[in-house]
C-alpha positions as a Python dict, from the first residue, in 0.01 Angstrom:
ca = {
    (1, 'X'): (0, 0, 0),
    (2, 'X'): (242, 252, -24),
    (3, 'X'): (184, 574, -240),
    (4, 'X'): (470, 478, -455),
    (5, 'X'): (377, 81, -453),
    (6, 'X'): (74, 254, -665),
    (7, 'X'): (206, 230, -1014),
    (8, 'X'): (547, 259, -1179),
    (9, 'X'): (338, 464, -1484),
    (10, 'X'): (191, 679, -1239),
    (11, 'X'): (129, 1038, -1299),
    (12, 'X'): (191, 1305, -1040),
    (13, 'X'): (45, 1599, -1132),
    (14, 'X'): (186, 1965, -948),
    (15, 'X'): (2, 2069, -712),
    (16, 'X'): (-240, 2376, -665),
    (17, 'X'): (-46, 2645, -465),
    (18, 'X'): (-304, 2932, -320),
    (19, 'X'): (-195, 3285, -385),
    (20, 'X'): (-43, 3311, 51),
    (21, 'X'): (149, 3052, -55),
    (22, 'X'): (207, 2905, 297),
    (23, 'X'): (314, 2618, 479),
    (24, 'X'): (79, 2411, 359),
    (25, 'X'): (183, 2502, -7),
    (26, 'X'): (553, 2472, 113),
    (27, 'X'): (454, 2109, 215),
    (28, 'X'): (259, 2019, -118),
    (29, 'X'): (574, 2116, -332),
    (30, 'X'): (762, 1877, -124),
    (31, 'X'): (535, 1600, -139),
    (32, 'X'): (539, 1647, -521),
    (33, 'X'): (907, 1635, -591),
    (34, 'X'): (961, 1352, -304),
    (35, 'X'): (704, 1179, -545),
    (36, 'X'): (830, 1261, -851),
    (37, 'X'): (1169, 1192, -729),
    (38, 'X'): (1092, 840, -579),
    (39, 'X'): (1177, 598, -903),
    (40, 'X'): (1449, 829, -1018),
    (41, 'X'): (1834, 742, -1004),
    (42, 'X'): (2063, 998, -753),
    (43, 'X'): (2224, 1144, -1114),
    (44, 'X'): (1864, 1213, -1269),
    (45, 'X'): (1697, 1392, -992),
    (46, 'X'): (2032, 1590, -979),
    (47, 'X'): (1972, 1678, -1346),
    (48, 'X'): (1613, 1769, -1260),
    (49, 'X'): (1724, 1978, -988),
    (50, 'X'): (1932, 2188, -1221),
    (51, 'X'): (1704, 2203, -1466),
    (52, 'X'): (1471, 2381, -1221),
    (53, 'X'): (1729, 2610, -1123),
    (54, 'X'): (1810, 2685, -1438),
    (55, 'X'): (1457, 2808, -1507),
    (56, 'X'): (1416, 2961, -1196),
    (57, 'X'): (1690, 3179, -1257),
    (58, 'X'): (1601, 3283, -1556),
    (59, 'X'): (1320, 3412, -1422),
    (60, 'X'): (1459, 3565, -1121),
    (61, 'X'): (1685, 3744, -1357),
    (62, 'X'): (1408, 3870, -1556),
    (63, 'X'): (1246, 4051, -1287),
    (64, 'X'): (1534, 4151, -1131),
    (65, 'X'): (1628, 4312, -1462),
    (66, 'X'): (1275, 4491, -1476),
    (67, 'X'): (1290, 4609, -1142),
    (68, 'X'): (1633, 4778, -1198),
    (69, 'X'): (1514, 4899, -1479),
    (70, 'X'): (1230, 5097, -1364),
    (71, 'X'): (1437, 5268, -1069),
    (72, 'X'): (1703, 5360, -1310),
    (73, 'X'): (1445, 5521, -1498),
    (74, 'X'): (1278, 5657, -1162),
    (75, 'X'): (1661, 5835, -1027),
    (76, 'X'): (1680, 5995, -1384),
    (77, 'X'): (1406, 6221, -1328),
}
């Protein structure tokens, strides 16, 4: 039986990265989302997509922001 023959309420839970995060990881995180991504239509997983990116640059801009920060803060001494 195929993985996603298993059950159309099935649960996929994200996966445990390790702190390398290496190929292994890389391939974990693509398992996942080709999982997760299996029983939705093309228009939802592109909504799903964005809704990552979304959050992932929010992040990203975050840290970017703290970074720049602190060496602005460094060049004025």
């Amino acid at each position: 039986m195929d993985k996603r023959d298993a059950g159309v309420n099935m649960t996929i839970e994200f996966p445990n990265l390790s702190s390398r995060f290496d190929a292994e990881d890389i391939r974990k995180l693509r398992e996942y989302n080709s999982l997760k991504h299996s029983k939705m239509t093309h228009k939802e997983i592109l909504e799903d997509i964005r809704q990552g990116a979304e959050s992932f640059m929010s992040e990203f801009s975050c840290c970017v922001a703290e970074k720049q920060a602190a060496y602005d803060a460094g060049k004025k001494k």
